[in-house]
Structures are given as structure tokens and as C-alpha cells.
PDB file of N, CA, C and O in Angstrom:
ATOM      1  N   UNK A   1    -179.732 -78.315 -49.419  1.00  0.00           N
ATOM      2  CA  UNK A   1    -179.527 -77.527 -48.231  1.00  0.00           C
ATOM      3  C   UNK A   1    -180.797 -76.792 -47.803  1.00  0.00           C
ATOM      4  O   UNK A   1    -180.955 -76.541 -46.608  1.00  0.00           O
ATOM      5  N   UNK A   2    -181.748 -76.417 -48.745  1.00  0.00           N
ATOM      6  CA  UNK A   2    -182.992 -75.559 -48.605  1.00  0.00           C
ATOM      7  C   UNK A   2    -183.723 -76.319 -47.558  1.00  0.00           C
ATOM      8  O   UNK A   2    -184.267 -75.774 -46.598  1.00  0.00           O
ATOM      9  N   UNK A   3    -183.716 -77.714 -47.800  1.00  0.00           N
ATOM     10  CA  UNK A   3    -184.596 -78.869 -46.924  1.00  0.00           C
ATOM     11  C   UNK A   3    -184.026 -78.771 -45.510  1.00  0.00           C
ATOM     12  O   UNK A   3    -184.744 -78.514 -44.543  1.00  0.00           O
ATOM     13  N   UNK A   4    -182.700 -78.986 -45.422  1.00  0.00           N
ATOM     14  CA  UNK A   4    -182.330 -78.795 -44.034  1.00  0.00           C
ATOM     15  C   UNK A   4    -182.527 -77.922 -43.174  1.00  0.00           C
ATOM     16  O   UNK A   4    -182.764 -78.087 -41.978  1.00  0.00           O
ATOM     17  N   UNK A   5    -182.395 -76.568 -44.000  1.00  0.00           N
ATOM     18  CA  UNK A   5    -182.719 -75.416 -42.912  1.00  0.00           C
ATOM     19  C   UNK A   5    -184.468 -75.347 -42.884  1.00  0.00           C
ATOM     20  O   UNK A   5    -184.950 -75.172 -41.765  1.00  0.00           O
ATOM     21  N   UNK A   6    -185.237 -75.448 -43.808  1.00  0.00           N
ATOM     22  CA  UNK A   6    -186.544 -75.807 -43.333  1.00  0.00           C
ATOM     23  C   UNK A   6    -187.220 -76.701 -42.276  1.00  0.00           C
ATOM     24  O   UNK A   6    -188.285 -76.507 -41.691  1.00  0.00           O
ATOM     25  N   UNK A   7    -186.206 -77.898 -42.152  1.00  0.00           N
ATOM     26  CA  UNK A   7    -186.373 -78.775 -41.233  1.00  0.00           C
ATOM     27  C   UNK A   7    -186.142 -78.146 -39.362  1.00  0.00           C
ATOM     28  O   UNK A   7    -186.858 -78.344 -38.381  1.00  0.00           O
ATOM     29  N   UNK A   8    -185.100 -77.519 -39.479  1.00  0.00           N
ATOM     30  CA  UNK A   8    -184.687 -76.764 -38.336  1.00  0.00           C
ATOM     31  C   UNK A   8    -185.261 -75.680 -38.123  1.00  0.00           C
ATOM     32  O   UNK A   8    -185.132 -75.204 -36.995  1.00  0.00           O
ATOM     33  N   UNK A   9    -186.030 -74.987 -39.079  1.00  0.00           N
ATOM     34  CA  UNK A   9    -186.700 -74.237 -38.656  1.00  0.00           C
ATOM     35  C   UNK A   9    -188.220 -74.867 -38.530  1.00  0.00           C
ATOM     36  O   UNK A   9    -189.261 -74.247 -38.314  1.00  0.00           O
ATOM     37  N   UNK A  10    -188.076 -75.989 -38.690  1.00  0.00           N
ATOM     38  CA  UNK A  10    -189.746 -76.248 -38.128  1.00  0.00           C
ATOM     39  C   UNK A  10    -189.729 -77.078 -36.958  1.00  0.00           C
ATOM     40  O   UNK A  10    -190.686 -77.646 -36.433  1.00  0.00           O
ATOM     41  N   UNK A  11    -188.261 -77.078 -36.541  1.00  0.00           N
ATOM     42  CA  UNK A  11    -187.904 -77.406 -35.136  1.00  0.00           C
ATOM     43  C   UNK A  11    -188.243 -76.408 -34.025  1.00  0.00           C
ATOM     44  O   UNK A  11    -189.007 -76.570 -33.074  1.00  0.00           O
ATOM     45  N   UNK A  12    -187.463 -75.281 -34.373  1.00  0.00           N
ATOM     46  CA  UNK A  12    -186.969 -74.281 -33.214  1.00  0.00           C
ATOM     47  C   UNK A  12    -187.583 -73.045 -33.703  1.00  0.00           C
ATOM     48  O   UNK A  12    -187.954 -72.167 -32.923  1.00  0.00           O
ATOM     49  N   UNK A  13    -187.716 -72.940 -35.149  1.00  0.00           N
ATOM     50  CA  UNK A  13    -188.647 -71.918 -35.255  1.00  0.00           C
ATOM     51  C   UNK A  13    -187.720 -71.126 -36.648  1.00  0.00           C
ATOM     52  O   UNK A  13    -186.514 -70.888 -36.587  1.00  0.00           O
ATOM     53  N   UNK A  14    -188.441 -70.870 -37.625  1.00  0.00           N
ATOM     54  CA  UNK A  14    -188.120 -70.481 -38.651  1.00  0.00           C
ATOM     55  C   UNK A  14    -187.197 -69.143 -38.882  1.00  0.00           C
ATOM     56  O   UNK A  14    -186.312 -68.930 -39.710  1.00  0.00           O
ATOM     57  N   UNK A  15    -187.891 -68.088 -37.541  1.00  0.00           N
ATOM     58  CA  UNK A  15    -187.121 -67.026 -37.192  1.00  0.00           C
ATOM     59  C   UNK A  15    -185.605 -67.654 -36.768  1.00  0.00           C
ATOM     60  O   UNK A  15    -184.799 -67.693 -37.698  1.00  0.00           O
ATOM     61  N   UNK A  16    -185.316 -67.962 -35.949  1.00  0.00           N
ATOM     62  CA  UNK A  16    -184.193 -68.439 -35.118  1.00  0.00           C
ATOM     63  C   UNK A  16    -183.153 -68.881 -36.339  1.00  0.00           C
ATOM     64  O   UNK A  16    -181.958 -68.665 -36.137  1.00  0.00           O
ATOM     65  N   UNK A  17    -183.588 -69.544 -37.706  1.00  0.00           N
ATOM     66  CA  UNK A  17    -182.803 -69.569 -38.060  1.00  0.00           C
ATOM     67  C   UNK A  17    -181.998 -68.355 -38.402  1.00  0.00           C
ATOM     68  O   UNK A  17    -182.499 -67.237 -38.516  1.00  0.00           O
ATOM     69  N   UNK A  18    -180.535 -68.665 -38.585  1.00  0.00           N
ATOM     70  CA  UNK A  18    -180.049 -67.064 -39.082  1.00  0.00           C
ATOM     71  C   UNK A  18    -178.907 -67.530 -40.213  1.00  0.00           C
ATOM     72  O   UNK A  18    -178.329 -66.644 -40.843  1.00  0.00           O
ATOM     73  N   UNK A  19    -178.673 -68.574 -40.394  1.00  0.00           N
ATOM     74  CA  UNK A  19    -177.654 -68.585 -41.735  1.00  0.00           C
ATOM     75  C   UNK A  19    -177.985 -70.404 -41.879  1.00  0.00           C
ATOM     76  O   UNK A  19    -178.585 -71.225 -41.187  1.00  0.00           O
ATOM     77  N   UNK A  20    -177.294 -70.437 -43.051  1.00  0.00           N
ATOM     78  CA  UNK A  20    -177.221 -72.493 -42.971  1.00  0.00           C
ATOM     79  C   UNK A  20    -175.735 -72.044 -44.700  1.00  0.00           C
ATOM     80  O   UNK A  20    -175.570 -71.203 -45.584  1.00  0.00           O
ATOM     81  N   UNK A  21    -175.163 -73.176 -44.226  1.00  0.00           N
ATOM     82  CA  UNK A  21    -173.923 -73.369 -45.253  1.00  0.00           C
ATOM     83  C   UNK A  21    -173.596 -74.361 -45.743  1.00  0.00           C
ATOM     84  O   UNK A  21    -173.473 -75.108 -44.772  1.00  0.00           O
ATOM     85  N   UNK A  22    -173.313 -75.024 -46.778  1.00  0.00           N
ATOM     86  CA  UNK A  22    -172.872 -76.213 -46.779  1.00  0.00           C
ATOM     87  C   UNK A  22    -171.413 -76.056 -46.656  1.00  0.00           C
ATOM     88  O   UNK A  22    -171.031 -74.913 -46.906  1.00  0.00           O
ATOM     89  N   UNK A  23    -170.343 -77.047 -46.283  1.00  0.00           N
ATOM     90  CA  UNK A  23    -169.087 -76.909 -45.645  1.00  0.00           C
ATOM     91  C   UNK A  23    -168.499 -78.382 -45.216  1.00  0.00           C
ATOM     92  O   UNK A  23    -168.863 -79.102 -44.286  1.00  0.00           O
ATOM     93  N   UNK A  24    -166.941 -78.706 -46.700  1.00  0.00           N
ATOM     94  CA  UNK A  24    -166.920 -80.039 -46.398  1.00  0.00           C
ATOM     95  C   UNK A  24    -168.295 -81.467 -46.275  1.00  0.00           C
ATOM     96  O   UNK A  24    -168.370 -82.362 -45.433  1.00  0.00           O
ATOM     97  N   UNK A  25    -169.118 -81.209 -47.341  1.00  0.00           N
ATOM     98  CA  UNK A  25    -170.352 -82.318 -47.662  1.00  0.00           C
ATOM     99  C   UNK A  25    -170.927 -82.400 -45.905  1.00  0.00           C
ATOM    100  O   UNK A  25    -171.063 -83.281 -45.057  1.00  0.00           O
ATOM    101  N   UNK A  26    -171.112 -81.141 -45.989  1.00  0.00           N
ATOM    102  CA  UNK A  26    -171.963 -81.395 -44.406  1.00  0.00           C
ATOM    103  C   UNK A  26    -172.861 -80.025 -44.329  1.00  0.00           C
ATOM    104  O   UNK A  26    -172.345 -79.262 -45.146  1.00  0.00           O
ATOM    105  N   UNK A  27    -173.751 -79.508 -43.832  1.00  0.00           N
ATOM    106  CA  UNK A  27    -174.315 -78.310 -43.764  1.00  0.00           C
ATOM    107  C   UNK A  27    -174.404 -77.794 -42.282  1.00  0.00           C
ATOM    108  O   UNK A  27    -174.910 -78.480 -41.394  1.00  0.00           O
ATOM    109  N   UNK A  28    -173.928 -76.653 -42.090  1.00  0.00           N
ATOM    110  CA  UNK A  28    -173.741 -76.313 -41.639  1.00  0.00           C
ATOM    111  C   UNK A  28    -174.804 -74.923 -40.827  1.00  0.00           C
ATOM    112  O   UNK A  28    -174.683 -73.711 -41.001  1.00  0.00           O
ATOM    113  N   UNK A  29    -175.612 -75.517 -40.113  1.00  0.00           N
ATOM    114  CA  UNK A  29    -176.737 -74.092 -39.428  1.00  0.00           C
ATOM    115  C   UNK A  29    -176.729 -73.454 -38.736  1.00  0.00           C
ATOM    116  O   UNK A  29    -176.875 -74.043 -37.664  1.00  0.00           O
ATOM    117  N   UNK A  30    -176.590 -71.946 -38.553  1.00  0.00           N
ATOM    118  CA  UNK A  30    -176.722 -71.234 -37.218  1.00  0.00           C
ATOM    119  C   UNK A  30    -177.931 -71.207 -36.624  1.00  0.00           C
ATOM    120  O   UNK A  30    -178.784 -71.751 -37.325  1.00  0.00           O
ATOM    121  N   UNK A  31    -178.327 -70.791 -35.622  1.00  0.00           N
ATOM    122  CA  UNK A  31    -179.075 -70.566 -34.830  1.00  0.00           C
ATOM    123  C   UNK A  31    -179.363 -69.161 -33.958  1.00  0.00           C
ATOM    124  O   UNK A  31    -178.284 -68.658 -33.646  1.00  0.00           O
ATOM    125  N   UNK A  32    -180.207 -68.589 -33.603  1.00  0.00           N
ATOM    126  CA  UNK A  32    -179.904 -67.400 -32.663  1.00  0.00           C
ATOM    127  C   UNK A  32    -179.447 -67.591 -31.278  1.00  0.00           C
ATOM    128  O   UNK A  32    -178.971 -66.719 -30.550  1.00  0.00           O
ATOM    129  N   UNK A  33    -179.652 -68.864 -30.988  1.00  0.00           N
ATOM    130  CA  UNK A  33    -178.994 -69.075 -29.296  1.00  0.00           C
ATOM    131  C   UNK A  33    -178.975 -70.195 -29.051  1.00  0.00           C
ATOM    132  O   UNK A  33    -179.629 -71.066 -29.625  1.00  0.00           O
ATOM    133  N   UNK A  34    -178.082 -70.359 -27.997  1.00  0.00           N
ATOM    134  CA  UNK A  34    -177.445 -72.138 -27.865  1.00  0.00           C
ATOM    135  C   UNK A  34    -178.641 -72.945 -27.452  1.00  0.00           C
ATOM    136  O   UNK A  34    -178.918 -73.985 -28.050  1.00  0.00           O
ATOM    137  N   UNK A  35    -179.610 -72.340 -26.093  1.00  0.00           N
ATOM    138  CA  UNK A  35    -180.903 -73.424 -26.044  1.00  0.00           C
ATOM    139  C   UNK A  35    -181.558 -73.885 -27.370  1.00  0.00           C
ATOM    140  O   UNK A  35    -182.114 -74.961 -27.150  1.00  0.00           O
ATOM    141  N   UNK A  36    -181.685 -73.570 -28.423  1.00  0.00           N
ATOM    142  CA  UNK A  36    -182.173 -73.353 -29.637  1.00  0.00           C
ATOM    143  C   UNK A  36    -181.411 -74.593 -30.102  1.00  0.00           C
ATOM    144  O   UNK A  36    -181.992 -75.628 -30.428  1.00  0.00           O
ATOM    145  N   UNK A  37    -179.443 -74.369 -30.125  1.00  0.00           N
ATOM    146  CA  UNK A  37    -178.925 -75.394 -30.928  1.00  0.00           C
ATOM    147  C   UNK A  37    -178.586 -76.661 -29.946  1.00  0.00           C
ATOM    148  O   UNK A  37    -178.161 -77.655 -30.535  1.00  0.00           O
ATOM    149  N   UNK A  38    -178.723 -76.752 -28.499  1.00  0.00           N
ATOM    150  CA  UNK A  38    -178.855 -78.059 -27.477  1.00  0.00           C
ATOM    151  C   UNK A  38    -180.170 -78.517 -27.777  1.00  0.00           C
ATOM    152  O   UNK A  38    -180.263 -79.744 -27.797  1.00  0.00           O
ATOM    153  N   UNK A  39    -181.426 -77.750 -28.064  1.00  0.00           N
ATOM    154  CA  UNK A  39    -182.825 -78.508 -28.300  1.00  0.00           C
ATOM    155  C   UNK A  39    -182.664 -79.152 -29.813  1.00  0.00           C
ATOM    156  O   UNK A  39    -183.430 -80.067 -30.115  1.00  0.00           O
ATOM    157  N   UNK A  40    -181.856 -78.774 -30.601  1.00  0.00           N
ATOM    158  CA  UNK A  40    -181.882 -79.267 -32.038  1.00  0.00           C
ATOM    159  C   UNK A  40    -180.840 -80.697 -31.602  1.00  0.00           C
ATOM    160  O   UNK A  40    -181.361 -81.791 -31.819  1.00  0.00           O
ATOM    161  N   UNK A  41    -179.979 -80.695 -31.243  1.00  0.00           N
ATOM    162  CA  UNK A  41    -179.136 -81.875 -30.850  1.00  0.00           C
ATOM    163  C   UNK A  41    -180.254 -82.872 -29.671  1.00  0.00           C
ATOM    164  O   UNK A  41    -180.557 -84.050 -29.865  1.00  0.00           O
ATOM    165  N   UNK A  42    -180.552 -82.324 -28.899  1.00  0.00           N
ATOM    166  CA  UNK A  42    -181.244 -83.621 -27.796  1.00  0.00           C
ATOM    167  C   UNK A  42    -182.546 -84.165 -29.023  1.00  0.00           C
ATOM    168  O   UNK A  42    -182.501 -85.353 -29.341  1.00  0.00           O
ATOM    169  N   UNK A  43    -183.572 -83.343 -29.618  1.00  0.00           N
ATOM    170  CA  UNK A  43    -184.674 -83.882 -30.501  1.00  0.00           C
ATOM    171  C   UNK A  43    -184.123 -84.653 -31.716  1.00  0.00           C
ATOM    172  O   UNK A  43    -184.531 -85.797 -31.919  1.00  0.00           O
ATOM    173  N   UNK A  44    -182.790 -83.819 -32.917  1.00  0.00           N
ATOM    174  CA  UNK A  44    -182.705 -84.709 -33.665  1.00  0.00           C
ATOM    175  C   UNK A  44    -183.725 -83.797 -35.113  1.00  0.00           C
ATOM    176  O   UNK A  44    -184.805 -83.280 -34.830  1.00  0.00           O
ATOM    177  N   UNK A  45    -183.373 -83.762 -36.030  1.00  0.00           N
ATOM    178  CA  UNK A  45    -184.323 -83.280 -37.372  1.00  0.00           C
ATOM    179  C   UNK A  45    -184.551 -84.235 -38.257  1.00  0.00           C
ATOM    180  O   UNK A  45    -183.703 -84.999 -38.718  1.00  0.00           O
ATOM    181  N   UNK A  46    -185.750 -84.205 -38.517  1.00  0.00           N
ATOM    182  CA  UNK A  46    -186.510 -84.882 -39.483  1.00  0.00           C
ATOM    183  C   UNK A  46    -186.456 -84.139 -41.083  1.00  0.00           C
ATOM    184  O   UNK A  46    -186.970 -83.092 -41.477  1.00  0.00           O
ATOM    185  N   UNK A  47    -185.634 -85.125 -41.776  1.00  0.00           N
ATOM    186  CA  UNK A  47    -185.939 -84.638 -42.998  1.00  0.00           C
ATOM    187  C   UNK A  47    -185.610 -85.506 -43.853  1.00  0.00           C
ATOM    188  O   UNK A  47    -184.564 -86.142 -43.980  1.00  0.00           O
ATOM    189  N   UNK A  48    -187.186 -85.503 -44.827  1.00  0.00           N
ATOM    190  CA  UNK A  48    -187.497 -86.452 -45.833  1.00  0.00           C
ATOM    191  C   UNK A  48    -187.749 -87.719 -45.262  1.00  0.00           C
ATOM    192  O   UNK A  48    -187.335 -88.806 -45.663  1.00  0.00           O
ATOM    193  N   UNK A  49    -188.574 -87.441 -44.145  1.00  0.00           N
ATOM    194  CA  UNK A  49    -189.218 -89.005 -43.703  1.00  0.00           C
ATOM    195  C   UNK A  49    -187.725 -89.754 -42.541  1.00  0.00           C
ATOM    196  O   UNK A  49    -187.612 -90.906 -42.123  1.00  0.00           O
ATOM    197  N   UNK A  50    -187.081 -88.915 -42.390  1.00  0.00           N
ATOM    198  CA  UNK A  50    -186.024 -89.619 -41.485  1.00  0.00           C
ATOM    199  C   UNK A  50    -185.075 -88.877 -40.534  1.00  0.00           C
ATOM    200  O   UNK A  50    -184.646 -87.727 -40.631  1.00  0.00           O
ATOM    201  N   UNK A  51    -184.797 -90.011 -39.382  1.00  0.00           N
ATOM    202  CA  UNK A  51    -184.236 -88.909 -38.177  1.00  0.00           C
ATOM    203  C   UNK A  51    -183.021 -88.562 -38.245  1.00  0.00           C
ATOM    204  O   UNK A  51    -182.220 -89.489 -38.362  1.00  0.00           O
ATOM    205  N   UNK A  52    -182.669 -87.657 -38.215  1.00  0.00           N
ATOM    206  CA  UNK A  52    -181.110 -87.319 -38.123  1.00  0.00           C
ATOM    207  C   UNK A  52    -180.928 -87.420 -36.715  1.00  0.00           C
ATOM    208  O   UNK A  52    -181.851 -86.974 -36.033  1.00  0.00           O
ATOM    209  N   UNK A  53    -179.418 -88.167 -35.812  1.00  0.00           N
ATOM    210  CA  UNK A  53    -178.995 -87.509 -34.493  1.00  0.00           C
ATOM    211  C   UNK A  53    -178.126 -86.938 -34.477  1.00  0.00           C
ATOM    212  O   UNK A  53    -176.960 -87.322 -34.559  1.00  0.00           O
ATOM    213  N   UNK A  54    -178.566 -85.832 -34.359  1.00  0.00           N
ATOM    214  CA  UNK A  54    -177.283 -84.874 -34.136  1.00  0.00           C
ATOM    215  C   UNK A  54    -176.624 -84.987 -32.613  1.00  0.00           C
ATOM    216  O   UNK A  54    -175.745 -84.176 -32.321  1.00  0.00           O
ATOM    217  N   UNK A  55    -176.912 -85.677 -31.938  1.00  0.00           N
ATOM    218  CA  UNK A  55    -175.823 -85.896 -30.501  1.00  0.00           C
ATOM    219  C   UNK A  55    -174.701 -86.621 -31.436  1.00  0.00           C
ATOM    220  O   UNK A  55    -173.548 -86.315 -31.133  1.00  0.00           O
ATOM    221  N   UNK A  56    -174.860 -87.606 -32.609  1.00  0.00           N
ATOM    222  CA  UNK A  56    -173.799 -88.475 -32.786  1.00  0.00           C
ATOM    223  C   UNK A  56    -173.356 -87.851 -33.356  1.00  0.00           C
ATOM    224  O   UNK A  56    -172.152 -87.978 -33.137  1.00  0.00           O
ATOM    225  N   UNK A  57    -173.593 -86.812 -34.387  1.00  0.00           N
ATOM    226  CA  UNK A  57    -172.733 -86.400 -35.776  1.00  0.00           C
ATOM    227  C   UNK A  57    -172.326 -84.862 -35.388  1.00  0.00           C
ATOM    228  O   UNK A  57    -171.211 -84.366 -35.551  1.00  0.00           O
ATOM    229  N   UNK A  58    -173.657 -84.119 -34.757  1.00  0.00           N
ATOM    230  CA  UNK A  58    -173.764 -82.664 -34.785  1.00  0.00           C
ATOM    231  C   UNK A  58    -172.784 -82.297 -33.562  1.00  0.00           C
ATOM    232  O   UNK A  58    -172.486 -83.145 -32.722  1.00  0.00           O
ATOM    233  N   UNK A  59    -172.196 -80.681 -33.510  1.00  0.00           N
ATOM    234  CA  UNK A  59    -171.688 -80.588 -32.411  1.00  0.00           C
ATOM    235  C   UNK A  59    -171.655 -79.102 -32.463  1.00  0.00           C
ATOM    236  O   UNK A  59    -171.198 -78.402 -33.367  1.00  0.00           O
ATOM    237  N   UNK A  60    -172.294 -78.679 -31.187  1.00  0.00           N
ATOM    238  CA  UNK A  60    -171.842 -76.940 -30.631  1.00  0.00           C
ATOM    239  C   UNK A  60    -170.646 -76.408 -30.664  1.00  0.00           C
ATOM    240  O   UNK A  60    -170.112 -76.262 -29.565  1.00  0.00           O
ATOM    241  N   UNK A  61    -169.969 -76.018 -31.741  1.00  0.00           N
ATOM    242  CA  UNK A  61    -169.008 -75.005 -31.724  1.00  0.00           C
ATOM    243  C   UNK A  61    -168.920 -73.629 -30.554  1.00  0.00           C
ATOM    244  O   UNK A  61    -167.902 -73.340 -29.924  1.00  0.00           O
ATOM    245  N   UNK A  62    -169.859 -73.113 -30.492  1.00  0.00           N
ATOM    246  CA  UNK A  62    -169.704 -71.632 -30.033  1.00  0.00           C
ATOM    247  C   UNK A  62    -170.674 -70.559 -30.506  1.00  0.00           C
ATOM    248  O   UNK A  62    -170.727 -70.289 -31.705  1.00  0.00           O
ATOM    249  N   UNK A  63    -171.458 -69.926 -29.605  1.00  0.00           N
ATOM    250  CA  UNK A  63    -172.105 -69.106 -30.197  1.00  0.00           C
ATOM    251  C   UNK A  63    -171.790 -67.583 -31.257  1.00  0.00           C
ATOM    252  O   UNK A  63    -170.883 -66.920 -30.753  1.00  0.00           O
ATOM    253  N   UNK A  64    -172.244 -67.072 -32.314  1.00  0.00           N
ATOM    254  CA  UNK A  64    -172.068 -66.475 -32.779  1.00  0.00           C
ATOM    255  C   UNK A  64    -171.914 -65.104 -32.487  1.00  0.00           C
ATOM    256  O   UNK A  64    -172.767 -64.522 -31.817  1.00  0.00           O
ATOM    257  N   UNK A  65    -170.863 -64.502 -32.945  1.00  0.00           N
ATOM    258  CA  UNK A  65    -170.460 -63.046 -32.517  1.00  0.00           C
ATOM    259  C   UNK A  65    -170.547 -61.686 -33.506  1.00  0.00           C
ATOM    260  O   UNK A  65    -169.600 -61.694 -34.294  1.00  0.00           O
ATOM    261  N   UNK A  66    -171.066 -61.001 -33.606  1.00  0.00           N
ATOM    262  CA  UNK A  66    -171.131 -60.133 -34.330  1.00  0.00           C
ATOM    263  C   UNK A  66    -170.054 -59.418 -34.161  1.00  0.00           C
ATOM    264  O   UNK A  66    -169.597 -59.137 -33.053  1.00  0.00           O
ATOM    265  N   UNK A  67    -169.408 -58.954 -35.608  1.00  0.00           N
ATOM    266  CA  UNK A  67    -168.138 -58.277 -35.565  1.00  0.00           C
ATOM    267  C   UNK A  67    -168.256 -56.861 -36.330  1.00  0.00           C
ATOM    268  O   UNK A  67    -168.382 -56.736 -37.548  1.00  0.00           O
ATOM    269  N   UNK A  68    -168.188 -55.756 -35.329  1.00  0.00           N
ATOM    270  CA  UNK A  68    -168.096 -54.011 -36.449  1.00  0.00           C
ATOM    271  C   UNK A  68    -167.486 -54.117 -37.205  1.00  0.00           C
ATOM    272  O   UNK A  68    -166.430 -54.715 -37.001  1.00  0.00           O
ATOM    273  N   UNK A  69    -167.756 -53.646 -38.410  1.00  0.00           N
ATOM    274  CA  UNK A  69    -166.595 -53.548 -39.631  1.00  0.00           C
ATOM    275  C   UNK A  69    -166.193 -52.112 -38.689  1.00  0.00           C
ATOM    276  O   UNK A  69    -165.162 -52.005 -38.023  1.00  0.00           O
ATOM    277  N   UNK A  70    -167.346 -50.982 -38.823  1.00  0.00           N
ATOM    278  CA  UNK A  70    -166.524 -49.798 -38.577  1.00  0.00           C
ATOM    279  C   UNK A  70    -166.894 -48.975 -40.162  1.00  0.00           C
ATOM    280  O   UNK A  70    -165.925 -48.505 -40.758  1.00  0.00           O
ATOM    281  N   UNK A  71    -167.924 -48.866 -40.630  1.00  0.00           N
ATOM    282  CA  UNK A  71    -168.236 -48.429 -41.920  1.00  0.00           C
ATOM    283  C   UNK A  71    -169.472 -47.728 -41.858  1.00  0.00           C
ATOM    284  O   UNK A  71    -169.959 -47.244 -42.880  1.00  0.00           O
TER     285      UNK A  71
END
């Protein structure tokens, strides 16, 4: 998983990343904003010498929401 989010962050930018998960044998990355995760789907990540497409596999859920605990 370390490789993947390195890969995406040498996409869109290392900052931007903000979490990565693995989830159901798939990993799972946030991003700070949707142009960020539409430029990762139209380019595609390279990792370990090979292209991933994420138009075929990857897909935009929804951007992330920060929630108050209230603490």
C-alpha cells in the first residue's frame, strides 16, 4: 500500500494526499479535492513499471467531509 500512495502522490502531489486504506484487496486513496481525484482517473498511476486505469477499475465516490466530534 506504501507504493500506491507514493505513486499518487507523485501524481497530484504528495501534499494532496490525505489518507490511503486498503479495503476488500483494493486500496483505497483520498485526496484533498475532486480535480485532484478526476486528474488521477483521466492520467492513470504508474506503479512498479506499470499503468494502472483507473477510468476502468477506479471510481469517485464523493468528496470528503469533515465531521465535529464536539470535544
Amino acid at each position: 500500500m506504501p507504493e500506491c500512495a507514493l505513486a499518487v502522490g507523485d501524481s497530484v502531489g504528495h501534499g494532496s494526499v490525505k489518507s490511503a486504506s486498503r479495503m476488500s484487496k483494493m486500496v483505497v486513496v483520498f485526496v484533498d479535492n475532486t480535480d485532484k481525484a478526476d486528474q488521477l482517473v483521466a492520467t492513470g498511476v504508474v506503479m512498479n513499471d506499470m499503468l494502472r486505469e483507473l477510468s476502468r477499475h477506479g471510481r469517485i465516490v464523493s468528496p470528503m467531509r469533515l465531521i465535529p466530534l464536539g470535544t
